[in-house]
N, C-alpha and C positions, 0 to 999 in steps of 0.2 A: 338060824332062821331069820328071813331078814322081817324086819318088825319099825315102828314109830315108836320113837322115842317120845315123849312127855321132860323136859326139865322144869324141876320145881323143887322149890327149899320155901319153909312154913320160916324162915326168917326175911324171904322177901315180905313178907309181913309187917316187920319192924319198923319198914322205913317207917316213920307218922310225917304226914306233911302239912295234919293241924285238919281242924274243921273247917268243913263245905269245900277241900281241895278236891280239885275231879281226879285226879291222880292221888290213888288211895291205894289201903289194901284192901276194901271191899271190891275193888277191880279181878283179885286172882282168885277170893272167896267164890266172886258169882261165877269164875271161869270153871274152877274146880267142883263148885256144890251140882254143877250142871252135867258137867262129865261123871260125877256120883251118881246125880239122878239119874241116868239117861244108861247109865253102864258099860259110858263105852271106854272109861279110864280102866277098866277089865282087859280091853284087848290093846292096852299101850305098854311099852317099858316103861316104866317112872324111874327117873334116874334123880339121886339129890344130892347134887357136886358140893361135896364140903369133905375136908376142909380145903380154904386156895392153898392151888400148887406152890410150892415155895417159890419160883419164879416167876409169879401170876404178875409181880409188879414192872419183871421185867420185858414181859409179852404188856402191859398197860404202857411203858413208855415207850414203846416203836408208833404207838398212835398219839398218845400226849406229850404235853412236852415237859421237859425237865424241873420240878416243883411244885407242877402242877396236881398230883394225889396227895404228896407231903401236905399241900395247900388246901385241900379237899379235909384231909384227914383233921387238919385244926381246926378247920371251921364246923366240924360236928359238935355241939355241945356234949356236955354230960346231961345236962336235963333241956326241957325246952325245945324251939325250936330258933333256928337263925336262919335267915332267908339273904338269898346270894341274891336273887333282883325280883321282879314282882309276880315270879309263875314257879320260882324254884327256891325250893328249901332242903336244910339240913335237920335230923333230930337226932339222937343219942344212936339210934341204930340204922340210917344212912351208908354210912362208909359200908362197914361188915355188909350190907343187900347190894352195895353197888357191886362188893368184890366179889360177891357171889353170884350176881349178875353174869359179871364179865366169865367169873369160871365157868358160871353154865353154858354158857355159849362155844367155849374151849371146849369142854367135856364133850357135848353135842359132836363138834368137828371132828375131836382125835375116833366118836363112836361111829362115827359113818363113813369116816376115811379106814378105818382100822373092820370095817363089815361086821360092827358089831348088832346095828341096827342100817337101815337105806337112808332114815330122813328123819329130821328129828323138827319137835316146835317146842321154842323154850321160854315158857311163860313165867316170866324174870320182871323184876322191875328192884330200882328205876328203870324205864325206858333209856334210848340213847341215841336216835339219831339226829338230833338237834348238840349234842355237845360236840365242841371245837373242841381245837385241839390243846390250848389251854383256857377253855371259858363251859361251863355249865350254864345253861339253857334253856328252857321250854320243858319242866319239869325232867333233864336228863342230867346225871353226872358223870358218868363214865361214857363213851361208843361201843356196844356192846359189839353191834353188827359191825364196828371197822374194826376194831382189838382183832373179831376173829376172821376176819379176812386176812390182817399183815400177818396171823398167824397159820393158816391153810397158807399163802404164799412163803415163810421162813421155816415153819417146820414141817411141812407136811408136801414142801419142794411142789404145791399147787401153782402150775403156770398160768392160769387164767381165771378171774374170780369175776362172778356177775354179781352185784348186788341188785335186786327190784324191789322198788319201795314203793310201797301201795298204801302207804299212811296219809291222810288226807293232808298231811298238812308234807312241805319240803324238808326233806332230809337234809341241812344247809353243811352238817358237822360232819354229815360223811362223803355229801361230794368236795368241799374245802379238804381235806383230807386226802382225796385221792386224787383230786381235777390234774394231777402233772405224772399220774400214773397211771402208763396204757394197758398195764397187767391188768387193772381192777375197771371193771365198764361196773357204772354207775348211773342207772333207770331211777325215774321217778314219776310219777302221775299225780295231782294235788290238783287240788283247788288252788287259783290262784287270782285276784290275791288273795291274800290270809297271811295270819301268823307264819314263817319269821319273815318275810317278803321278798324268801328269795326262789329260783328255780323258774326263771324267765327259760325258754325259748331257744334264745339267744346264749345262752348259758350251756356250752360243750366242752369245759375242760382245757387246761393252757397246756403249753410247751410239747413236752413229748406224751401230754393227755388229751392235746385235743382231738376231738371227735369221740370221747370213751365216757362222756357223759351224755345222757339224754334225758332233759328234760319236757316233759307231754304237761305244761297247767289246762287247767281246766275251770271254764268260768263254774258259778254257782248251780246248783238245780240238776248236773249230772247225775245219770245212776248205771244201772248195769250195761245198756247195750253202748250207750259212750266210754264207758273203760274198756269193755270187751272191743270193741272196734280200735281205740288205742292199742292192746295189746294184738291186735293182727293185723294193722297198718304199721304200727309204726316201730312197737317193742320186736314183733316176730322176726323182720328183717335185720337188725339189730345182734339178736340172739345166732341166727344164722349166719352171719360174716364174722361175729367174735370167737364162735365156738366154744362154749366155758367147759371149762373143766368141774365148778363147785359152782353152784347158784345157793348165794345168800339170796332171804326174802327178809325184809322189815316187814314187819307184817301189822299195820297199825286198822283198827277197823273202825275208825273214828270217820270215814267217809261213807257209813250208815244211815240210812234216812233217820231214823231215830235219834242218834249222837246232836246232844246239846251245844258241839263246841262248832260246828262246820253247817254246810247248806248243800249238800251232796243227796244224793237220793239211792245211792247201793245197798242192796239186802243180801240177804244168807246168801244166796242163789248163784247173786253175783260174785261172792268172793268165793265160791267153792268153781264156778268156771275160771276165775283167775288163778286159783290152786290149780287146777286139772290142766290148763295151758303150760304153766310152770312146768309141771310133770312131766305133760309129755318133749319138754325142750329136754329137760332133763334125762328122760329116757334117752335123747338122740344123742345125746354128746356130752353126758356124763353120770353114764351108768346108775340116772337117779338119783343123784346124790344134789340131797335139798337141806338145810337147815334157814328155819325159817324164827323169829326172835319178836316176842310181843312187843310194839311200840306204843299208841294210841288205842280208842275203845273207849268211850265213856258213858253212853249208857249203857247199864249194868244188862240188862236183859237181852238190849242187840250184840256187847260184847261176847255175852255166852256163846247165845244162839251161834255168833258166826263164827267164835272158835272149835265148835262143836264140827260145823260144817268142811269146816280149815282142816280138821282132824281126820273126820269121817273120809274127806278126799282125801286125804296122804296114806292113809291106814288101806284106801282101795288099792291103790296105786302098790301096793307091796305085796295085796293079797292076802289081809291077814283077815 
């Protein structure tokens, strides 16, 4: 039966990033106690990837670079926490969420390429589209959404991977990552500027990548019918000449009118029409097949509400 997937592990929990971090675990409490209340985690697969594949580290280095998780891994304490620069930290259970992060996202791909579910959302953290390829970032350690992109391209012989990242802030660690590979088109829509101040315009990907990134900023005060009019001016056409075979989504909902950290104006409404667009590209040219990977989201109640919505659209789109 084809179905939506849910990835989730009660050890993303662990990470502790310390008090008053907006990058919490009450971030996947209020996501999950919502789909509790609301009953629609009833009609998802819940899948909880554990334990990492034995060669999880070796799908983590085709994206990072060489010393870079060994590096990761010392700087966890045993107790406490240790802060790598002024938005990201490490605590006792860091590593183990990151890696189970990155597996959920893995799990996700091999269940939707393998028809065991159409589409999955994998409410994981840490986040990841701010980590380079050897630098952690903007509350991210691992690339959750690039790991499983070089990994739908290597093992699962995927010839064209879209990512869209609809995180309010630039995804800097996954277009640096892929900006010189033309297999991988790389979308983005953000406030600009902001945090990390990249994802100009001007910015389409080098060598034998250019053209396979597009970046769409967005001054302050935007909301639904400016991202919807982005994504059928300027994403649709796009989507249409690449042809993807997989559409990864970053799916960050921190460009919320509510969300503390940005100045964006997008509601439920709006991200469940940018689901629905997704979908139906996916329908055209690639039999549905969506995995979409929590990024941002920081107030707790617009968080829910639009993962709810996020959901409610991918679960129609299957007919479940």
């Amino acid at each position: 039966m084809n179905r939506t997937a849910l990835i989730y592990h009660p050890d993303y929990l662990l990470y502790d990033t310390g008090p008053h971090h907006p990058e919490s675990a009450v971030r996947l409490k209020a996501i999950i106690g919502r789909l509790e209340e609301t009953g629609l985690i009833k009609q998802l697969m819940v899948c909880s990837p554990d334990p990492p594949r034995p060669d999880l580290a070796d799908w983590i280095a085709r994206v990072h670079r060489p010393g870079y998780q060994d590096q990761l891994q010392r700087l966890s304490p045993e107790k406490g926490l240790v802060r790598i620069d002024a938005d990201t930290v490490v605590s006792p259970g860091s590593y183990r969420a990151a890696l189970l992060a990155v597996e959920g996202t893995l799990a996700a791909a091999d269940g939707i390429v393998s028809g065991r579910f159409t589409n999955a959302f994998c409410a994981v953290r840490p986040p990841g589209h701010h980590a380079e390829s050897n630098r952690a970032m903007g509350f991210c350690l691992f690339n959750n959404i690039a790991v499983a992109a070089r990994y739908l391209q290597v093992r699962h012989h995927v010839s064209r991977v879209m990512i869209i990242d609809w995180d309010v802030h630039h995804g800097n660690g996954t277009q640096h990552i892929f900006e010189e590979d033309p297999a991988v088109f790389y979308f983005s829509v953000h406030q600009f500027p902001l945090y990390p101040g990249t994802g100009r315009a001007d910015e389409h990907g080098r060598g034998a990548g250019e053209g396979y990134t597009l970046n769409c900023p967005l001054s302050p005060g935007q909301g639904d019918d400016e991202y919807i009019s982005v994504f059928e001016k300027s994403l649709r056409p796009a989507v249409d000449a690449f042809r993807p075979d997989f559409i990864l989504v970053s799916a960050g909902f921190d460009a919320h009118q509510a969300d503390p950290l940005a100045n964006m104006r997008v509601t439920e409404a709006g991200f469940g029409e940018m689901t629905r667009r997704v979908q139906d590209w996916a329908r055209s040219y690639c039999h549905g097949r969506v995995l979409s990977c929590l990024e941002g989201g920081y107030n707790l109640e617009a968080l829910a509400r639009s993962v709810e919505r996020h959901l409610t659209d991918l679960l129609e789109d299957v007919g479940a």
